[in-house]
N, C-alpha and C positions, 0 to 999 in steps of 0.2 A: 718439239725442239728440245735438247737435252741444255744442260743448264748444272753452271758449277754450281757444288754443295755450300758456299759461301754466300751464291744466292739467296732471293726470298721464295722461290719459286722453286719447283720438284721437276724433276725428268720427267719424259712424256711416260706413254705406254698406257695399259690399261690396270685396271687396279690390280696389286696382288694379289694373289689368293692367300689367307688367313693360313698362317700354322701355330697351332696349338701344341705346349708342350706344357706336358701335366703338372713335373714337379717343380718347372722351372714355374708357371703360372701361379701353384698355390703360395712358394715364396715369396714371388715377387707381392703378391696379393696382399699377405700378412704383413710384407714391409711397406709398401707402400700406404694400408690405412693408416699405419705407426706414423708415418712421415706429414698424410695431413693430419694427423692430430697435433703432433709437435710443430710442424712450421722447418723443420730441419732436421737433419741427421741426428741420431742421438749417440751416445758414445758405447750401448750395452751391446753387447751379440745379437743376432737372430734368435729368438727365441719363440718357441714354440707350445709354451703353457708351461706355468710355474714344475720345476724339477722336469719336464720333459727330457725325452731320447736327446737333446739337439742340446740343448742347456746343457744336460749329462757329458757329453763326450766332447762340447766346445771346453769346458771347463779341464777335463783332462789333456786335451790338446794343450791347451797354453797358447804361445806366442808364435808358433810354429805351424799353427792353420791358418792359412789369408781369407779371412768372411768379409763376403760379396757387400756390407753394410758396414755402418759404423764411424763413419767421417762425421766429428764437428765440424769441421771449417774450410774454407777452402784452401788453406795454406797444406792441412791434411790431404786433400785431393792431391794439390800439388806434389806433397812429398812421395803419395804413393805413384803418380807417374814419372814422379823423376827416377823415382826406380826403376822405372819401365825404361829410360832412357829415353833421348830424345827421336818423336816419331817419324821424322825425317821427310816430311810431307806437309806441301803446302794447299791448303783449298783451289787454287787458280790451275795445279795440275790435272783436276778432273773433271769431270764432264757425264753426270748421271744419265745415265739410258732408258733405264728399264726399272719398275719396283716389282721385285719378285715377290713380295708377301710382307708377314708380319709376326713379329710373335706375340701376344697378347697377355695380358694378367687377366686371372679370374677374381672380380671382387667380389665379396659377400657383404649386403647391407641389412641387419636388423630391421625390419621395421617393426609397426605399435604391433600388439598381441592381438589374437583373432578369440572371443567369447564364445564359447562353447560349454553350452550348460555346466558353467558354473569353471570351465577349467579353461585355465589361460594358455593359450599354443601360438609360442612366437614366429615369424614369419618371417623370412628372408628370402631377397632378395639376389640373384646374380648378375652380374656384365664384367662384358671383358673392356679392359684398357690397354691400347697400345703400348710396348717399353720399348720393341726396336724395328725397324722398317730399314728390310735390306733393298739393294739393289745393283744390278750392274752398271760401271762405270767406265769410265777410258782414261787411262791413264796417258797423262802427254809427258815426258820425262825432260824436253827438251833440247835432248842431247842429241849430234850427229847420228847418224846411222839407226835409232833406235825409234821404230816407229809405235803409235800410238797401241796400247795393250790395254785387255780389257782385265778387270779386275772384278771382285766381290767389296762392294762397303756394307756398312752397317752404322746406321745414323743411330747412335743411343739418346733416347729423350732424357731430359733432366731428371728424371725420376728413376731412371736406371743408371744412372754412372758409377755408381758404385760396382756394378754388375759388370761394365764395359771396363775399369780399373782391375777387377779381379779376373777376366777373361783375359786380358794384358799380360799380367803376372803369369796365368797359368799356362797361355799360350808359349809367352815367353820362355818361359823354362822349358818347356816341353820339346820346343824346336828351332828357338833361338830367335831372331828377329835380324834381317837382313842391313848391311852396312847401308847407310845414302847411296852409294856410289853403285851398291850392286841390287836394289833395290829392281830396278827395270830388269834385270837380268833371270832372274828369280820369278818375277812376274811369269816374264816368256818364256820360263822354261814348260818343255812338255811333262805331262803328266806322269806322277810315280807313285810308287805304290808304297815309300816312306820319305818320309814318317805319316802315320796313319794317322794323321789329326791335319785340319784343316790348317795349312800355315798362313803364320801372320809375316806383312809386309810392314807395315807401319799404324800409324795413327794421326788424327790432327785435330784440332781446335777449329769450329767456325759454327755458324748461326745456321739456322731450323730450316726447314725446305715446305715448302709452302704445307704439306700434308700433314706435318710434326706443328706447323703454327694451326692448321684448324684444331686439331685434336687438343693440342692446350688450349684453345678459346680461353680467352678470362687469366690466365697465367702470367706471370712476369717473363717477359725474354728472354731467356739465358743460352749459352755457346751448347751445342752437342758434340759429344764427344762420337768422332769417325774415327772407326776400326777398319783398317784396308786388311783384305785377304786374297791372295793366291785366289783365281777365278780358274777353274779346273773342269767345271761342266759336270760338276756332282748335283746328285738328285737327292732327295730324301727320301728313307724307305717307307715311309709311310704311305709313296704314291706308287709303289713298286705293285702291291696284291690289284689293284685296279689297273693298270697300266695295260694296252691291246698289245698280244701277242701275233707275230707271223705264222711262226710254226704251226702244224698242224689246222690251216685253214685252209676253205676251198677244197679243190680238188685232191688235195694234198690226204685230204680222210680217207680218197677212197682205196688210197697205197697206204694203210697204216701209222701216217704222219700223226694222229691222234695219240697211239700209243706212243711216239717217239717225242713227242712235245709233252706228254708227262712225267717222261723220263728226265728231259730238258727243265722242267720247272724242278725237278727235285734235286739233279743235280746243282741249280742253281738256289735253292734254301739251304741243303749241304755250306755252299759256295758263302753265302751272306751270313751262316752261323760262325764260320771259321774267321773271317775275316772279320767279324765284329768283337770276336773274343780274342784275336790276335790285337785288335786297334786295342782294345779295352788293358790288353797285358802291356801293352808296351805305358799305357800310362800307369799303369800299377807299380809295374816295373822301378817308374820315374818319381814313385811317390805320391802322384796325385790321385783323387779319387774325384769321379766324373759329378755322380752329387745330383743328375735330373736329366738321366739318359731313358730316353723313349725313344716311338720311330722316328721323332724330325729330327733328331741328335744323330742317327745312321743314315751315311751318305754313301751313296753305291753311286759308281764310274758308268752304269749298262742296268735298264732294265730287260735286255734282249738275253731271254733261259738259254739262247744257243752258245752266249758266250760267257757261261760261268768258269772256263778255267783264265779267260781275263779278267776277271773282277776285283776290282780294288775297292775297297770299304775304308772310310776315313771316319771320324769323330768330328762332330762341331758342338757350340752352343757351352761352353765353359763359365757361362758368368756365374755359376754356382759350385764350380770345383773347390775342391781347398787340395792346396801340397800339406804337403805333411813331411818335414825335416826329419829323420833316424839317422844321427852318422854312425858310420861303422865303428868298429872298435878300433883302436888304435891310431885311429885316424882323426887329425891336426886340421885346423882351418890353417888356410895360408896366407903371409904375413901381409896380402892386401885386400882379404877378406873375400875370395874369390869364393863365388858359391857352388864351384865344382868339387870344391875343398869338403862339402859338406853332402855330395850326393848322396842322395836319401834311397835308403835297405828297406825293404818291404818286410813290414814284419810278418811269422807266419797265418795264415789263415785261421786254422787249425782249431788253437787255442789258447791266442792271446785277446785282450779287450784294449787293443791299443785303438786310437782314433785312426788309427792309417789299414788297421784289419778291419775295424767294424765298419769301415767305407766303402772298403774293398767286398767286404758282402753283400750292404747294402746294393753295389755297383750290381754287385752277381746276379743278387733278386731282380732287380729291373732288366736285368738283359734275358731272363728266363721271361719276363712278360711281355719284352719285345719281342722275341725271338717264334714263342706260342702263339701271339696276334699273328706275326706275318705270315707263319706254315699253313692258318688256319684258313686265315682269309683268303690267302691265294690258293686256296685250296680247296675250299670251300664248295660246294654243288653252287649254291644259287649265290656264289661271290662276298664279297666283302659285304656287311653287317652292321646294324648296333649288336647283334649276337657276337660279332667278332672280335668288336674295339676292342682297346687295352683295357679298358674301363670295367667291359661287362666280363673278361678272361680274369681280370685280377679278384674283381670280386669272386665270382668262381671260385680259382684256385687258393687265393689269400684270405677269404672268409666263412665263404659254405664248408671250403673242405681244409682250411686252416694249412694251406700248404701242402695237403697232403698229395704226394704226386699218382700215387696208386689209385685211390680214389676217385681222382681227379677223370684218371687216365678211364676207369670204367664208367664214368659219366659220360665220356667225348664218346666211347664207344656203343654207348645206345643213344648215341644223337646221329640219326641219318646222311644232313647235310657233312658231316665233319667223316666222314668213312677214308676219303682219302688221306687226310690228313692224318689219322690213325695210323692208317698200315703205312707210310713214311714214315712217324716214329717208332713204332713197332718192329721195323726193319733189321738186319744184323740182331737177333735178339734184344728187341728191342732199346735197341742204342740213341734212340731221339729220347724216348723217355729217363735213363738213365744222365742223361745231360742235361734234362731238366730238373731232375733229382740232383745230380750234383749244385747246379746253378740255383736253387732255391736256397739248399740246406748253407751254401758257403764255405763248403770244408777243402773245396780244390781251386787250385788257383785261376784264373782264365789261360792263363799260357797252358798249364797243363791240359783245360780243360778244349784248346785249340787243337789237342792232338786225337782226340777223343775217337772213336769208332765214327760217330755221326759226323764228325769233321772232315773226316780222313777220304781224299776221293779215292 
């Protein structure tokens, strides 16, 4: 029986399945022991070890990064969703369905040291902790004519609102936030292919759903903050390289359908590289930088290779973005502070060490390890892998061979299982590798890099 989010009680269905997202996880992970240590938000940046990368370029930013943390108070909460404007949604309009998954923190816990002839070796600990639990819902609008529509929510637990405030902000700017009044309308619109980020409908204030009450056990009660989103029937691409294919099954082998369902899965990696460096420019573009993009942040319209010249690739999972303000030259805020007055100039790639460049690289490098898990997996002789994850490719590429794409590239190549996946980037003189080489090093933009040989059908 489904059951409003204002409830004490969660929507039926069967449990999620867990999604893991790496860089969102180790953040949330690092802030969250910060938070049971203190009892509260504390008022300093994320930080990531004394003078770290993150300290480094939060400090050069200034006032003009939104960090996912950092509320003393709740009046601070407040001010930063009144920013957001008000979320135009009451708890009694919905009615949860389904829990699709979860995203989880990975914690790390010390414990006592292990005695080894004479040498102390600390030991730790990992588990993961829920921060957000989405689900499908039904939106009742109450108005004439306008029948019940399903939506995307996202119940943020108390320990992540800061996360679901700065997902707010980033979403917000990126593709505005729908009036009350049109709100339903926006819902049921059909599917399109921009803006390439997951849009946001609204937000609201109300109490835990029975799932979010077991998981604090022991906790004090407090409101979760619900993010509505445009429900579109996007998938994430993390479940793309496993997903069964039509094509080339059955009898369909003994007419060459095998050769044409290879052809079908390539054009469709082609299909998911362009599309995800298109989403990724248009935020660049807009000044944001994504901040903890892997496969469950790349959301594809169609796992089916026969239909990559329909595929639409959207962005989600922002609660670690920051914008980054550049106004242009010559250019005035307007005399009611409009923030259009101040749209933000991407600064170049290149050769500057602005926070809005060095994010924009970072951005880059994570989408070259996206991009290499999925060719690889799905491509894979004996399938998807711990050989394949992001995990085991990064290390690979970002530590055995310290980025180096050449190197790289002659390892995959006396590795048997990975032969397809080769001669796909190999291809066009070698134009998959060459957009890995750009996407590591950072020196081309995504937009450019959407026009690329390997992009181009």
């Amino acid at each position: 029986m489904a059951t409003a989010p204002s409830g004490a009680s969660s929507g039926s269905g069967s449990e999620g399945e867990s999604v893991d997202i790496d860089a969102l996880a180790s953040k949330l992970a690092a802030e969250a022991e910060r938070l049971r240590r203190t009892g509260s938000f504390a008022s300093g940046d994320y930080d990531d070890g004394p003078a770290g990368p993150a300290t480094r370029r939060q400090q050069q930013a200034g006032s003009d990064v939104l960090r996912p943390f950092g509320y003393e108070t709740k009046n601070a909460e407040a001010e930063v969703l009144a920013s957001v404007g008000e979320g135009g949604f009451f708890p009694e309009e919905f009615e949860l369905m389904q829990e699709l998954g979860t995203i989880n923190i990975q914690q790390a816990s010390v414990a006592t040291s292990v005695d080894l002839d004479d040498f102390h070796i600390p030991t730790s600990e990992r588990f993961a902790r829920t921060a957000v639990i989405a689900y499908t819902g039904t939106f009742y609008s109450g108005m004439p004519f306008q029948d019940p529509v399903v939506v995307l929510i996202k119940e943020y637990l108390p320990g992540a609102k800061a996360v679901a405030c700065n997902e707010l902000q980033v979403l917000k700017h990126l593709a505005g936030m729908p009036e009350t009044t049109m709100k339903w309308q926006t819902a049921a619109a059909a599917l399109a292919p921009s803006p390439p980020v997951v849009r946001l409908l609204g937000y609201f204030l109300a109490g835990q759903t029975k799932q979010a009450s077991e998981l604090l056990q022991g906790e004090e009660a407090e409101d979760a903050i619900w993010v509505v989103l445009k429900w579109e029937g996007l998938a994430p691409l993390a479940l793309y390289p496993s997903a069964q294919q039509t094509s080339g099954i059955g009898l369909g082998r003994l007419f060459g359908a095998a050769d044409s369902s290879m052809s079908d899965r390539a054009r469709m990696l082609r299909a998911i590289a362009r599309g995800a460096l298109q989403a990724l420019a248009y935020c660049h573009e807009a000044g944001v930088v994504h901040g903890a993009l892997g496969s469950g942040s790349v959301m594809l319209s169609t796992f089916d290779d026969r239909s990559a010249a329909r595929l639409i690739v959207k962005l989600d999972n922002f609660g670690f973005a920051r914008k980054v303000s550049v106004p242009r030259e010559g250019q005035r805020a307007s005399k009611g502070g409009d923030p259009a007055a101040l749209y933000p100039q991407p600064a170049p790639l290149a050769t500057d060490d602005t926070p809005l460049a060095l994010g924009q690289r970072d951005d880059l490098r994570a989408l070259a390890v996206v991009l290499l898990e999925c060719i690889v997996s799905a491509l894979a002789l004996n399938g998807p892998s711990q050989l394949t994850n992001a995990e085991s490719l990064q290390r690979l590429l970002g530590e055995v061979f310290v980025w180096g794409v050449d190197d790289f590239r002659q390892y995959c190549q006396d590795e048997p299982d990975w032969q397809a996946a080769v001669e796909l980037l190999s291809q066009d003189d070698g134009a998959g590798w060459q957009l890995l080489q750009e996407l590591v090093s950072g020196g081309t933009s995504a937009a450019e890099l959407a026009q690329s040989r390997f992009c181009v059908p």
